[in-house]
C-alpha positions as CSV (number, residue, x, y, z in Angstrom):
1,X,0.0,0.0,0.0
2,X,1.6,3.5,-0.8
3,X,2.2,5.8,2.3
4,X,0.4,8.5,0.1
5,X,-3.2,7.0,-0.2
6,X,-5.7,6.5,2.1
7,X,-7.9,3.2,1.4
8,X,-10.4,4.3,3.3
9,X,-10.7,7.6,1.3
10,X,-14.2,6.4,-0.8
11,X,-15.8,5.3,2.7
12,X,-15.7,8.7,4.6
13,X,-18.9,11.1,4.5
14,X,-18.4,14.1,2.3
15,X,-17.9,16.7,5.1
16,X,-14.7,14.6,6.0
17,X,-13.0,13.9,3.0
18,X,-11.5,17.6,2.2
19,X,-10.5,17.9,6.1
20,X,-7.1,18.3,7.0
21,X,-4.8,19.5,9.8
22,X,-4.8,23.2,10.4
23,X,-1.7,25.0,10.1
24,X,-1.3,25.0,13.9
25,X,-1.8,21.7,14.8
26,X,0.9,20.6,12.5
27,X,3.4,23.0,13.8
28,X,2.9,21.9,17.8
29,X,5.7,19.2,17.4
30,X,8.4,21.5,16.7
31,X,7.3,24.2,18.0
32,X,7.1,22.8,21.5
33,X,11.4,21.8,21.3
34,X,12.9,23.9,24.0
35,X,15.4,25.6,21.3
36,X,12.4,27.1,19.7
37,X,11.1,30.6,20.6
38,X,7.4,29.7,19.6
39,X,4.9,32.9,18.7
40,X,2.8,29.8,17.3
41,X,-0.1,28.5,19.6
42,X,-2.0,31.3,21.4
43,X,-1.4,29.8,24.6
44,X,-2.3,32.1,28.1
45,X,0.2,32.4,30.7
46,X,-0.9,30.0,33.2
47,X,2.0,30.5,35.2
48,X,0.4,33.6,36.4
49,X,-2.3,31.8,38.1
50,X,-2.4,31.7,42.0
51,X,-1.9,27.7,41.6
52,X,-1.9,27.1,45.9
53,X,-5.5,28.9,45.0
54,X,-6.2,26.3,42.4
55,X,-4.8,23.3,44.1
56,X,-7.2,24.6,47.5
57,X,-10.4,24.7,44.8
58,X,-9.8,21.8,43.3
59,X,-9.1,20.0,46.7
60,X,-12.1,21.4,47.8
61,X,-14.8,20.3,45.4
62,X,-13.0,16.9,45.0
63,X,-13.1,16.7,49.6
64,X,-16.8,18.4,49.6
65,X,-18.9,17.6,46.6
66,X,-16.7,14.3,45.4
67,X,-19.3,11.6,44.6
68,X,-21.6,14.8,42.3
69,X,-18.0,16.1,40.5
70,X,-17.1,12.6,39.6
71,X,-20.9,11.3,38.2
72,X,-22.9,12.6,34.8
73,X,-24.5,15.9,35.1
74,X,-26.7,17.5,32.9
75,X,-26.4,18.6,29.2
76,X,-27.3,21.9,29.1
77,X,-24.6,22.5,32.0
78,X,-24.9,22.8,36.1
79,X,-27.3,25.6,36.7
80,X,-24.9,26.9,39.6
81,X,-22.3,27.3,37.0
82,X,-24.6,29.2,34.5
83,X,-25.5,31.1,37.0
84,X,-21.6,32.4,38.0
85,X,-21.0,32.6,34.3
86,X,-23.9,35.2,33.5
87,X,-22.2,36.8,36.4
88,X,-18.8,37.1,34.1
89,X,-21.0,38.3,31.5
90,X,-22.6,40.8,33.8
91,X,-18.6,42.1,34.9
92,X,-18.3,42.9,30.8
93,X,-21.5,44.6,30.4
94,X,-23.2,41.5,28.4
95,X,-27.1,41.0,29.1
96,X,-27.3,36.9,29.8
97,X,-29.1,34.8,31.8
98,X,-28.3,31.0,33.1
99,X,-31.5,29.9,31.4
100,X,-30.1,31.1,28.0
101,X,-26.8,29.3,28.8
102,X,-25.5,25.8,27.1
103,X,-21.7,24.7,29.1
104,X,-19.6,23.6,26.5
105,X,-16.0,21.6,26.1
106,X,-14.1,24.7,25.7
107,X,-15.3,27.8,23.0
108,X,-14.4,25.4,20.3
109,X,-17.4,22.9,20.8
110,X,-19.4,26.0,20.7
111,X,-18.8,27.2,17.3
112,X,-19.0,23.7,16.3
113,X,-22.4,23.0,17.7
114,X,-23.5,26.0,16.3
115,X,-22.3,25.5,13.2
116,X,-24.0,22.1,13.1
117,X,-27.4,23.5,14.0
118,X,-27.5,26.1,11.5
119,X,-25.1,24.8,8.2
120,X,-26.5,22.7,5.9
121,X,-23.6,21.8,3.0
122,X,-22.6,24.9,0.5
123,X,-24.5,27.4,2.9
124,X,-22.9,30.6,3.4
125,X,-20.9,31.8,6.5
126,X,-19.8,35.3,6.4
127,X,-16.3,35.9,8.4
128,X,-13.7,38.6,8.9
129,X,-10.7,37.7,7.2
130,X,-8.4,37.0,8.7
131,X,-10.3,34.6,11.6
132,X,-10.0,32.2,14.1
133,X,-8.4,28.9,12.0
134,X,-10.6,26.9,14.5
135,X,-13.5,29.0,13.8
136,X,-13.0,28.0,10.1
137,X,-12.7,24.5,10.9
138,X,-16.5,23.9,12.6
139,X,-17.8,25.8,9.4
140,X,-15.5,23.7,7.0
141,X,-15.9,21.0,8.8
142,X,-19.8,21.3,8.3
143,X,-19.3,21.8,5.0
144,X,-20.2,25.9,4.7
145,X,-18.3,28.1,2.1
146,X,-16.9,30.9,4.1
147,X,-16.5,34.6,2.5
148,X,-14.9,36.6,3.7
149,X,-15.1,40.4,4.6
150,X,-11.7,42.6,5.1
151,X,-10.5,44.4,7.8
152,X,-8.6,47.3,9.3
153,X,-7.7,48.6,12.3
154,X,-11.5,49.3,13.3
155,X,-12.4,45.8,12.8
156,X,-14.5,44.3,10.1
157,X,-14.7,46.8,7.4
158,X,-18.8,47.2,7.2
159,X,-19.0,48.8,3.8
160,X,-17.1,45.7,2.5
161,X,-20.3,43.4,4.4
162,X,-22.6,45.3,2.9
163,X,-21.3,44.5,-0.4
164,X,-21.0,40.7,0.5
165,X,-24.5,40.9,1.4
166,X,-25.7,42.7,-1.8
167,X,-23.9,40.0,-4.0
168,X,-25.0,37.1,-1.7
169,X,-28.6,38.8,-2.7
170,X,-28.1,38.8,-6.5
171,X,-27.0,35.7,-6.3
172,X,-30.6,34.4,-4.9
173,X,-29.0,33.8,-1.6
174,X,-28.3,34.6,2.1
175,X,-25.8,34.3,4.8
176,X,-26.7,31.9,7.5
177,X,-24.8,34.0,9.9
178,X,-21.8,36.4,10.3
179,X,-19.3,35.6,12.8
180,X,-17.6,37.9,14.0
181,X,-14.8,38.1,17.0
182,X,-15.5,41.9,18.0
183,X,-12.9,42.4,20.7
184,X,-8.7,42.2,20.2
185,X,-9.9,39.5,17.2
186,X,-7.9,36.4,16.7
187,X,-5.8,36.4,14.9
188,X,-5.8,40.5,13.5
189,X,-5.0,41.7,17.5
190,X,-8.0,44.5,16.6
191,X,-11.6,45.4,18.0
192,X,-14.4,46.6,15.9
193,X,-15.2,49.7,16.5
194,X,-18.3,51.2,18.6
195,X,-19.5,52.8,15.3
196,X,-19.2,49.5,13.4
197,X,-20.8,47.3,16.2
198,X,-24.0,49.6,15.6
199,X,-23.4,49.3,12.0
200,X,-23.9,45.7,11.7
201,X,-26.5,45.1,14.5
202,X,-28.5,47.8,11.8
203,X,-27.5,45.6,9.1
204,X,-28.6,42.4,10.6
205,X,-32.0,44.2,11.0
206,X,-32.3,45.2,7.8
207,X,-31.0,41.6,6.0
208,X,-32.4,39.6,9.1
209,X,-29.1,38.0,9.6
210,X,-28.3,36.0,12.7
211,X,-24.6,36.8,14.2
212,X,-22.0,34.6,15.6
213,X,-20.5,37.1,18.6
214,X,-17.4,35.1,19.5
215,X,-15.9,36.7,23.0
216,X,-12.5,35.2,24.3
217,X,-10.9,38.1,25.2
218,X,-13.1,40.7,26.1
219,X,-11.8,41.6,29.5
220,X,-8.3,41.2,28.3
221,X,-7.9,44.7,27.3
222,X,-5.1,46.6,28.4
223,X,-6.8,49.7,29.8
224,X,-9.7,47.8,31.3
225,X,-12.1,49.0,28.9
226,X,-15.1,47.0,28.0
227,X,-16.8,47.2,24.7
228,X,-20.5,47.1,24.3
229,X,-21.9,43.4,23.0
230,X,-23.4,42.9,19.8
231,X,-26.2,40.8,22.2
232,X,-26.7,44.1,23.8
233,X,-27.6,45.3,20.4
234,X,-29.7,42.6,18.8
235,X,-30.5,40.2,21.3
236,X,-32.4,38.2,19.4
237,X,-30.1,37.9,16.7
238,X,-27.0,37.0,18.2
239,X,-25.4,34.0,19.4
240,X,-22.8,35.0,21.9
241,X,-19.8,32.5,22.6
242,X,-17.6,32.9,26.0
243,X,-15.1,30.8,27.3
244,X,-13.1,30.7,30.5
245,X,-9.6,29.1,28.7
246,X,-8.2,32.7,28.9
247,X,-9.5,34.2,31.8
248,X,-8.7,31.2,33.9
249,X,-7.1,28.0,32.3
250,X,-7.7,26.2,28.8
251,X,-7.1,22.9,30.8
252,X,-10.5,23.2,32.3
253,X,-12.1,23.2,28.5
254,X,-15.0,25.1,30.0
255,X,-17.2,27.3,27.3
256,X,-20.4,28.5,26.6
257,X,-23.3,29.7,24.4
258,X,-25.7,32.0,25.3
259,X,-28.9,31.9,22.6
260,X,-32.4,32.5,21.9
261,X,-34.0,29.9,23.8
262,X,-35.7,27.9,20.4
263,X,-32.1,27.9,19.7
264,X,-30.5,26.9,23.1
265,X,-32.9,23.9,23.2
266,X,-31.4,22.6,20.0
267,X,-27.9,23.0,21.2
268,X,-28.5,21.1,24.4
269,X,-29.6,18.4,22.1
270,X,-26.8,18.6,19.9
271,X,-24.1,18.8,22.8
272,X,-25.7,15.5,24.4
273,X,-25.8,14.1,21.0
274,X,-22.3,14.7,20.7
275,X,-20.8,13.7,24.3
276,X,-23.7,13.5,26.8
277,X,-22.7,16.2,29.2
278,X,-19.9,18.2,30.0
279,X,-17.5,17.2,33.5
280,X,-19.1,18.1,36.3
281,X,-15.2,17.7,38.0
282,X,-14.2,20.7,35.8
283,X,-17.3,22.4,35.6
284,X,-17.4,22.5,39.4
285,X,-13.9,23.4,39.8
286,X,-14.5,26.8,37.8
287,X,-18.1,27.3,40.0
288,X,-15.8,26.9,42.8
289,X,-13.3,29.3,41.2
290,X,-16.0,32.2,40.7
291,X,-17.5,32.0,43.7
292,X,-14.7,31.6,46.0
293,X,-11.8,33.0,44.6
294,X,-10.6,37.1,43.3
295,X,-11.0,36.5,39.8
296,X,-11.2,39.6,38.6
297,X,-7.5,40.6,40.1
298,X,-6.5,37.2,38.5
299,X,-7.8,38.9,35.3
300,X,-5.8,42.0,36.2
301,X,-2.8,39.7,37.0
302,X,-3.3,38.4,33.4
303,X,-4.0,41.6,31.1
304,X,-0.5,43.6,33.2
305,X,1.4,40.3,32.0
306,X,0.0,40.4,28.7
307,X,0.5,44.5,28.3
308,X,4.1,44.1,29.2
309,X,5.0,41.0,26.9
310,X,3.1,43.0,24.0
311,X,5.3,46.4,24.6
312,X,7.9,44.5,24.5
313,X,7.2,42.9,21.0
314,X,6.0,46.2,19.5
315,X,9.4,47.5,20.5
316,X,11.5,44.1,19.4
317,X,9.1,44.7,16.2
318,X,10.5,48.0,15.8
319,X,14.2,47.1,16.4
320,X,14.5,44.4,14.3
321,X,12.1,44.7,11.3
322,X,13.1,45.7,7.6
323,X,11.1,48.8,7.0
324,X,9.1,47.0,4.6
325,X,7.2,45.4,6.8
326,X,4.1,46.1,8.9
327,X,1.9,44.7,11.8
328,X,-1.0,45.7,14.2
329,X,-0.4,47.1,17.4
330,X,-2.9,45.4,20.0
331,X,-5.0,47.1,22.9
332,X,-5.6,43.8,24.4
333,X,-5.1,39.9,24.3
334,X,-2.5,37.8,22.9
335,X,-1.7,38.6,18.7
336,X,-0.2,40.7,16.3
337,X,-1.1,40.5,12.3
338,X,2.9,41.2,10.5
339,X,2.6,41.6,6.9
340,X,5.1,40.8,4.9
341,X,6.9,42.2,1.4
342,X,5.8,40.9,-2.2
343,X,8.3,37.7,-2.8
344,X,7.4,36.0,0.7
345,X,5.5,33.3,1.1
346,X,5.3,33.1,5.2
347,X,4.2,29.1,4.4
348,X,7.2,28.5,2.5
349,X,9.5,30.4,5.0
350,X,8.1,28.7,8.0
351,X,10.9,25.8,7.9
352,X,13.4,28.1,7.5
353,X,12.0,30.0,10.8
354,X,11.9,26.5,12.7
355,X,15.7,26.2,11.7
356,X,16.3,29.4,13.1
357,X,14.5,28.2,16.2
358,X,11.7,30.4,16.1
359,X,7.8,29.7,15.1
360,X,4.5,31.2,13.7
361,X,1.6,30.7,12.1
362,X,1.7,31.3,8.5
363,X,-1.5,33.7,7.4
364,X,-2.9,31.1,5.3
365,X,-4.4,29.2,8.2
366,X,-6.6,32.2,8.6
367,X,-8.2,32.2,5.7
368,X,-10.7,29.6,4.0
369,X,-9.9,30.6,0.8
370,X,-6.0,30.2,0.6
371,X,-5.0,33.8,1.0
372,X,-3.3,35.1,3.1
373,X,0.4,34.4,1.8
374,X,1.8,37.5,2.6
375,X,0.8,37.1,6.7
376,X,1.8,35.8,9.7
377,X,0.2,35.6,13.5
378,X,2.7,35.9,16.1
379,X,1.4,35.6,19.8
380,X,3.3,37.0,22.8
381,X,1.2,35.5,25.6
382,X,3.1,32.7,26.3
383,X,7.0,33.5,26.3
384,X,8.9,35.3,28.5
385,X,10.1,39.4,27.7
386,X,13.7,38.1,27.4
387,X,12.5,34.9,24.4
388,X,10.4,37.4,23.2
389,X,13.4,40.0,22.3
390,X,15.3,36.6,21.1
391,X,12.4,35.3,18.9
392,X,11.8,38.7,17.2
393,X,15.5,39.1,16.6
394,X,16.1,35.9,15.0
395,X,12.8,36.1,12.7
396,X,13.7,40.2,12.0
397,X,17.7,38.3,10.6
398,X,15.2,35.5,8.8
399,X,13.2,38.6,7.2
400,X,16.3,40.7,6.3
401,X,17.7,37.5,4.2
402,X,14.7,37.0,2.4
403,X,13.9,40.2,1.4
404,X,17.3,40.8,0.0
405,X,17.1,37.3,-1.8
406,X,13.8,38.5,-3.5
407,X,15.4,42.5,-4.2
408,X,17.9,39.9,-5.9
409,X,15.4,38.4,-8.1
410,X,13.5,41.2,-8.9
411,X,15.2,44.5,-8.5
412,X,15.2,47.0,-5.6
413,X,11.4,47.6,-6.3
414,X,9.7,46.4,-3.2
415,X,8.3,49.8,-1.2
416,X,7.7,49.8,2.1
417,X,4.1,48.7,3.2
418,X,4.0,51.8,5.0
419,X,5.6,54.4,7.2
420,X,7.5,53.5,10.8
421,X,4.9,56.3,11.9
422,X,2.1,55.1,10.5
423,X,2.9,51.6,10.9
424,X,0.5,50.2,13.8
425,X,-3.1,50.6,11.9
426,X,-4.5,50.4,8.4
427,X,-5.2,47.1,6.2
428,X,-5.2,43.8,8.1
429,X,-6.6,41.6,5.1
430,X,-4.7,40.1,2.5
């Protein structure tokens, strides 16, 4: 049998066949070598939590409530849970209510249970582009065409939606839903502004459009600003996603869906459909967590670690960048967009970057549609300030080579994709 075909290629449903391992997933092997400065998986900083305070909540539900954390639960979720996690909501200014709550296995089997309840194959999904590679994934993976709509330094470019929508309508068609990740977006590093949230709840009135409001890092922002919810705006419309991976730990893989209730009743049955119930272990854990524990300073603790690690890549950025190349300046979370010069392809230069010990995720991930060539995300929540100086310096020497190996190819004709002092802001789309 050759290594290159799969006999069981003509026995796998449709929606499986064209699935394949996302750009991140495939760089976890080397990018996890000790040697390797990795701006690749948008890991949080875990090592900022209090863990004595985790150990004592996690002793505590396992010494108090032992026989409940350890049995099946309920699939729409522990009501005491839904309750502390309308409360997070409440902290960000987000209307919600535990009835109108669905616990999930992390944000992820949120956007895929969604996905599965709206998409029926070749359906349209309209998505900023660039987005979430695992956001792409549940609508791939449920066979959706994504299109997408570009983006600047105020978000999703509205005008551009409103053309998506009027060519979706001369086609004889209509988006099931737009998703959108409003605050310090994944992987862009920008929020949508005020103006533009109002702009597409007024558009989803007017097109009766549901919306996919996908909130990981909303109270990650560096000044402590909130941003008001689409769900504030259009209640009825939206289907707002929360997770507590980055506000507490990923390793709890505790999410959640807040939704019109015809629509929460379908995702219960989908979730216990697909795995029954969520953990009641982890589900207490994180109940015990908000109720008994500062979580908003451990926010705090979180977003001055993640301000700090960011300064100090905007300035490594700065240092060690050929002027031809441009990224976003974050106001909150974990990413910045870098673009890179015509002649790059930052898939092709990846193994060259691994071999220079220092990782990303090519732009292309981002994308359904295979742009993105020209882009990379790099994250700075996980490694320390002083890897962080040493990552950026070896992929700024990486950048240097390659640009003059292209100016060697094609002239001195590449200009620069902007100025140093205008640098931070304009297009993040390819």
């Amino acid at each position: 049998m050759r290594l290159d075909t799969d006999p069981y290629l003509a026995r796998y449903a449709a929606r499986v066949r064209g699935m394949s391992a996302s750009e991140i997933r495939a760089l976890f092997a080397v990018a996890s070598r000790p040697e390797v400065v990795s701006f690749a998986g948008g890991m949080p900083a875990t090592s900022a939590l209090d863990m004595e305070a985790v150990e004592q909540v996690a002793a505590q539900v396992i010494r108090d409530h032992g026989a409940t954390a350890l049995q099946y639960g309920g699939g729409q979720g522990r009501a005491e849970l839904r309750e502390q996690l309308a409360t997070v909501m409440h902290h960000e200014g987000i209307p919600g209510h535990a009835d109108d709550l669905v616990v999930t296995v992390g944000g992820q089997q949120a956007l895929e249970l969604v996905a599965r309840c709206f998409i029926d194959p070749g359906d349209v999904v309209l998505a900023e582009g660039p987005t979430y590679v695992g956001g792409i994934g549940a609508l791939v993976a449920n066979q959706a065409e994504v299109r997408h709509v570009p983006m600047d330094a105020d978000g999703m470019q509205i005008d551009a939606l409103e053309e998506a929508l009027a060519v979706l309508e001369r086609e004889g068609r209509q988006a099931k839903y737009v998703y959108t990740i409003p605050n310090h977006q994944n992987p862009a590093g920008v929020s949508m502004s005020v103006e533009r949230r109002h702009r597409l709840a007024a558009l989803a009135e007017t097109h009766d459009l549901m919306v996919l409001e996908d909130n990981p890092y909303g109270l990650l922002d560096f000044e402590g600003r909130t941003w008001p919810s689409l769900r504030s705006m259009i209640p009825e419309r939206v289907i707002y996603v929360g997770t507590m991976s980055k506000t507490f730990a990923p390793g709890v893989r505790t999410g959640w869906v807040a939704a019109p209730r015809p629509v929460r009743d379908k995702l219960v049955l989908l979730r216990e459909a697909a795995d029954l119930c969520p953990s009641n272990l982890t589900q207490m854990i994180v109940e015990t967590w908000l109720t008994t524990q500062p979580w908003r300073e451990q926010i705090k603790r979180f977003t001055n670690v993640y301000r700090e690690r960011s300064e100090v890549m905007l300035a490594a950025l700065d240092r060690a960048m050929p002027a031809e190349v441009a990224w976003t300046a974050p106001q909150g979370a974990f990413y910045v967009w870098l673009t890179v010069p015509p002649g790059i392809d930052t898939s092709d230069l990846l193994a060259k970057a691994i071999a220079s010990r220092v990782a990303y995720v090519p732009g292309r991930g981002f994308y359904g549609d295979g742009t993105g060539g020209d882009q990379m995300r790099l994250c700075f929540s996980y490694p320390p300030t002083e890897r962080i100086d040493e990552g950026v310096d070896r992929l700024g020497e990486l950048l240097h080579t390659e640009l003059e190996l292209v100016r060697a190819v094609f002239g001195d004709t590449t200009p620069p994709l902007r100025a140093r002092s205008s640098q931070r802001g304009g297009s993040v789309g390819g």
